[in-house]
N, C-alpha and C positions, 0 to 999 in steps of 0.2 A: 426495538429492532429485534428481528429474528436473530438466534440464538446461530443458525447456521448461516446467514449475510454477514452479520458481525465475524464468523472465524474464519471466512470467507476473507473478507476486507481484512482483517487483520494477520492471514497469511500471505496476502498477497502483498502487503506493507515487509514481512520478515522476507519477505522472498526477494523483494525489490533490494532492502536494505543486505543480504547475502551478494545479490549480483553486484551492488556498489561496491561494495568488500572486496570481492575479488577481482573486479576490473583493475578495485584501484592495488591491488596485491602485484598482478603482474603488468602493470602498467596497460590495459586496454580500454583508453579512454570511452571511446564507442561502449561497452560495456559499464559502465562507470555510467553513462550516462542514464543506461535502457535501467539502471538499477533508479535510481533518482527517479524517473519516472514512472517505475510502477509505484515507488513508494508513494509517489503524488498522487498516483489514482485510486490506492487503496486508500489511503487519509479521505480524501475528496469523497469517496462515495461512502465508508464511514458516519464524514458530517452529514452527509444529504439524508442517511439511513438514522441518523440522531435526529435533525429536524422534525425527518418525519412523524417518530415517536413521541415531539414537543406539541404535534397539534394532534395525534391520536390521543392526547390525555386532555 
């Protein structure tokens, strides 16, 4: 995996995990949620970004 996809994915997993934080800090569910989700999608495109690195070898 590229060195900048990886910090890519794995900013957008702390970013996700920051929004959860603080939705769930001052109680904004909606928030809380959008946080949960990016963290999904940063994991998610991560694995797909390792996969690919399993059959480039």
């Amino acid at each position: 995996m590229s060195s900048g996809k990886k910090a890519k994915n794995v900013g957008r997993t702390a970013k996700g995990k920051a929004k959860e934080v603080a939705g769930r800090t001052v109680g904004n569910e909606s928030l809380e949620a959008k946080g949960r989700a990016e963290q999904m999608k940063g994991d998610a495109k991560q694995a797909v970004e390792k996969g690919k690195d399993t059959f480039r070898h």
